[in-house]
N, C-alpha and C positions, 0 to 999 in steps of 0.2 A: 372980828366976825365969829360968830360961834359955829360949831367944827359939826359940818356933817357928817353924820354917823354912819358907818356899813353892817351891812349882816351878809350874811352867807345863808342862802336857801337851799334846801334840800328840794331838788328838782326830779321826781317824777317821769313828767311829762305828763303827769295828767290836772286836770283842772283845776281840782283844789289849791295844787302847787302856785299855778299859773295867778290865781286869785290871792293868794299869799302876796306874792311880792309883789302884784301890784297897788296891792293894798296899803302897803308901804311905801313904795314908790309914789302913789298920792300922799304920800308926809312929806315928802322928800329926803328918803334914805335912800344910799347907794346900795346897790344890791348886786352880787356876782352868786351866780346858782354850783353847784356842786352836785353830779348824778354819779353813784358806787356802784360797779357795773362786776356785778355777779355772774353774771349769763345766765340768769333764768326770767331774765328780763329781755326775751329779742322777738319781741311779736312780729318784726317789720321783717325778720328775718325768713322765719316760716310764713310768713304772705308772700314773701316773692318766691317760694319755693312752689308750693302746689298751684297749678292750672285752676282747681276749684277756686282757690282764693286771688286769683287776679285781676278781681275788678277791688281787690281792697288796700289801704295806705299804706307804702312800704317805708314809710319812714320812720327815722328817729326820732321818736316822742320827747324826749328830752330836750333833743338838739332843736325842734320844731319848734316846745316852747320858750327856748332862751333867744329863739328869733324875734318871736315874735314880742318879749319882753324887752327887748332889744337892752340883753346883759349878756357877759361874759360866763361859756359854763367850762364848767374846769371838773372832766370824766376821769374817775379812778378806778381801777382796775384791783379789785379787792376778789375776784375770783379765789385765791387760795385761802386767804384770811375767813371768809365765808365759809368754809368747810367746817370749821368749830362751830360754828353758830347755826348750820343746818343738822349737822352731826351730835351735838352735844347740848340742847335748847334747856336750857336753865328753867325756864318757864312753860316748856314744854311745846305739845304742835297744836295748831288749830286740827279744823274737820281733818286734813288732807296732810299732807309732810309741811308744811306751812309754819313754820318759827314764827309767827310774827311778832309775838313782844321783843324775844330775842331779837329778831331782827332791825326793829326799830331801834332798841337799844344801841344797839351793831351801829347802824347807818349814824346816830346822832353822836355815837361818841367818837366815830372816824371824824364827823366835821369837827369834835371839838378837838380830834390830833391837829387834824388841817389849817386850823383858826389858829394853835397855838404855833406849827410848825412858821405859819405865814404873818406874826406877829406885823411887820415891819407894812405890811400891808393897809394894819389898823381897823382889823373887824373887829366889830364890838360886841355884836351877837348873831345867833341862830335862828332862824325860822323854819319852819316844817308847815305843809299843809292840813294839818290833822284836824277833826271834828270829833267832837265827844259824840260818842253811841253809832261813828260811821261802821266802824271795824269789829266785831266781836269779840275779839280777842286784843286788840293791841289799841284800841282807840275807845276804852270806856275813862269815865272819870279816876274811878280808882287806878288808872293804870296810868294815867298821863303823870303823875308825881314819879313812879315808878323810874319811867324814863326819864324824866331829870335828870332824878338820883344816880340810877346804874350808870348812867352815861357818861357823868360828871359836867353834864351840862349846868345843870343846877337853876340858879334865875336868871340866865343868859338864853333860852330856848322860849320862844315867843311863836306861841299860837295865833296869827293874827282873826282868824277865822273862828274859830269859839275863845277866844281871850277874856271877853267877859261874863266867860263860866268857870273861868278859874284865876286862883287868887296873882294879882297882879305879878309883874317879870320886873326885872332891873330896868331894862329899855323903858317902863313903862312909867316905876319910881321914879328915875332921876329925870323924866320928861324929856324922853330922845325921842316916844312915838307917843303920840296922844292917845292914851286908851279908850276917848270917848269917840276914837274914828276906826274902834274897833269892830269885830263882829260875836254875836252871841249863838252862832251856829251853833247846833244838835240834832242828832237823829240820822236815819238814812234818808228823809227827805230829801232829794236832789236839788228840788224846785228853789229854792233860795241862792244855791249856788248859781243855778243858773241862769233865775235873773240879775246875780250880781254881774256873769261874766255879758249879759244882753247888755248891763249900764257902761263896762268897760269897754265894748264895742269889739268880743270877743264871738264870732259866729260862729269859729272853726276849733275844736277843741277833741281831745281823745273821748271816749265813751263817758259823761261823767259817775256813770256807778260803774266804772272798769276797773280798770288793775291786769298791770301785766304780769304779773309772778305767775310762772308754771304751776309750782308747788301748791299753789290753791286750788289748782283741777287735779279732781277726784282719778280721772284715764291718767294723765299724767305723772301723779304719785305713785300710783300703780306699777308701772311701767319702771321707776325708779327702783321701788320696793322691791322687784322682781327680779332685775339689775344686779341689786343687791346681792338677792337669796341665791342667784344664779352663780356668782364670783364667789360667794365664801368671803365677799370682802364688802367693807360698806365705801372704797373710794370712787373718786370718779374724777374725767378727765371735761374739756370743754368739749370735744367729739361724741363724748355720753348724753352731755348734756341737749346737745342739738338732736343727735339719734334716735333720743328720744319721744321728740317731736314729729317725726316723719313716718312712714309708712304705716302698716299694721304688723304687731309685734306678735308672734307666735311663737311657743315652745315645746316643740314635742317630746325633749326630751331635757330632764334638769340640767344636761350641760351643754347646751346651745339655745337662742333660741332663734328665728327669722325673722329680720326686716323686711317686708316688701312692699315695693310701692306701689302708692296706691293709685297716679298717673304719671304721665309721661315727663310732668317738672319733677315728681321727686323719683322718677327714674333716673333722670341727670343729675339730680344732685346725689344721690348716691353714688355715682358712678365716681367722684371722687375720692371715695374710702376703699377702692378695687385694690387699691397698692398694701392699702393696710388690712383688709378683711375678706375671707372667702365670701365667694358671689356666685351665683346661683342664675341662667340665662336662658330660657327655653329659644331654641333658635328657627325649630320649626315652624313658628306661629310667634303672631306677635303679642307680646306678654312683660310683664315688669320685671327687675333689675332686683334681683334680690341680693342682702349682705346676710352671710352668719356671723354670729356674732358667739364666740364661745369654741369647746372641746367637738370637732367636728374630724370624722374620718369617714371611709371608703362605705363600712356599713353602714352610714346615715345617707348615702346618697340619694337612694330611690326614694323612701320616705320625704325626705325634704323638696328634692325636684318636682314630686308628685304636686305637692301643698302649691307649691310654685306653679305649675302647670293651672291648677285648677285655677285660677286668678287671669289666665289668659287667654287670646282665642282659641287658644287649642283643648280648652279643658272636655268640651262633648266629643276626643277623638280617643281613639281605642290608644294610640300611642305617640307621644310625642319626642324630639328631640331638644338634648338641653346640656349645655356646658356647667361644670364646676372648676373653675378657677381659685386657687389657693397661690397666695401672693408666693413668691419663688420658686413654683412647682412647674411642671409640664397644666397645661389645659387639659380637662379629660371631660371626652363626649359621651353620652351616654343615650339608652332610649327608658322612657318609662312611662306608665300610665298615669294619666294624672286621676288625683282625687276627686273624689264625689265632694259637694258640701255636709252628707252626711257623714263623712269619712274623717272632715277638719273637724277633729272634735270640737266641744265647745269649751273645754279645760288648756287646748291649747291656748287661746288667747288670751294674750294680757291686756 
């Protein structure tokens, strides 16, 4: 009997991915998907956090589509090994902090550690969802040899989705996949993917011109970059990374600056980081949970309580009352006025 063949997919969660291996999966190749979990990939995460966003999906994109591909996904946690590759981009950033060749690079040459680690397993190649001219940076023609190369994928990395806009793969030479049941995808066009996934009997699918990377939003790099400038240091923790998805971020001064929420779900979820970071309470009036974040002492108080206040119902009163908690200290109450909106400057936010 001649031996069917496996590949390992780099799985997303978004639909190109989802279209990849099924695409394969009509040859009859064995497919087990593979998702590298950065933390700047948790959309499902900040959905279930704000009130605003809780009529929307909080789920695992990834894990949603190895359901529904009904394959095994096997989630790596490359959180620290990612720092080089956001920190040090050989090829530099898209618009925003956004590695992406780097990144692809990164992601394709972990599955080829993985494939080689897991030999005994018997994968024989790579697949990625990629489309020539989808990506600006990391999914033009001249860029796909690139990643090959850097990867050390080589002609083991199979597009099956634009495959016949580039020069044939191993899988394809030694007739493991038939290249002529391949696809000739290009462009941002969506519409072809999405009639493919209408003929696969796919209704339910993530956004298909989406993408969950933070680092591609403009407010969100921001925010990072700021991070940064503020520490004197360019590290960061997975608490950074979440942090900086939540409330509104303001800095009145370069060595702090305020988290505050912006309702009552990411009230509580801040409320979690009370242990690790000063917090900020108007107690008089009901108002949001604020974290500082940075060099905070006595004379920043009124200033910052103030910013605080004005965010809450208390902000049109002459005076309000509001706690500062600083993790190991006594609590200390204090009264202050809160700020006008012309008062928050516009320099404060990030």
């Amino acid at each position: 009997m001649a031996k069917q063949h496996k590949a390992v997919a780099l799985i997303s969660g978004g639909l190109d991915s989802m279209l990849a291996v099924r695409v394969l999966q009509e040859q009859g190749i064995e497919v087990e998907g593979i998702n590298f979990y950065t933390g700047f990939c948790v959309e499902g995460h900040t959905h279930a956090i704000r009130n605003h966003d809780k009529d929307k999906q909080k789920r695992n994109n990834a894990l949603w589509a190895a359901e529904q591909l009904g394959i095994k996904l096997h989630i790596v946690d490359v959180i620290e090994e990612y720092k080089d590759v956001l920190l040090n981009p050989k090829h530099g950033y898209g618009a925003n902090m956004n590695p992406c060749l780097d990144c692809k690079i990164f992601m394709v040459s972990k599955a080829v550690q993985w494939v080689t680690e897991n030999h005994k397993n018997g994968f024989d190649f790579i697949i990625t969802g990629e489309v020539i001219g989808q990506r600006p940076m990391s999914q033009r023609k001249q860029t796909m040899p690139i990643v090959a190369h850097e990867s050390g994928a080589d002609d083991i990395l199979l597009r099956p989705l634009c495959a016949k806009n580039l020069p044939a793969t191993k899988p394809e030479i030694e007739g493991w996949v038939d290249r002529e049941k391949l696809y000739n995808f290009s462009g941002r066009n969506r519409k072809p993917q999405m009639a493919l996934a209408k003929a696969f009997g796919f209704s339910d699918y993530a956004s298909p011109a989406g993408g969950c990377c933070f680092l591609t939003d403009k407010s969100y790099s921001d925010k990072l970059v700021d991070l940064w400038k503020g520490r004197g240091s360019r590290d960061y923790d997975m608490d950074d990374i979440m942090l900086l998805k939540v409330g509104r971020h303001l800095r009145p001064k370069p060595d702090y600056k305020l988290i505050v929420a912006r309702d009552g779900g990411e009230s509580k979820f801040l409320q979690g980081y009370r242990k690790q970071l000063p917090s900020i309470q108007v107690i008089s009036h009901n108002g949001p949970l604020t974290l500082v974040d940075g060099s905070f002492d006595s004379d920043d108080y009124q200033t910052a309580a103030g910013i605080v206040a004005r965010y809450g119902q208390g902000r049109d009163y002459d005076e309000v009352e509001a706690t500062v908690t600083i993790p190991g200290q006594d609590v200390v109450t204090i009264k202050v006025k809160p700020l006008t909106s012309e008062q928050v400057r516009e320099e404060w936010h990030v």
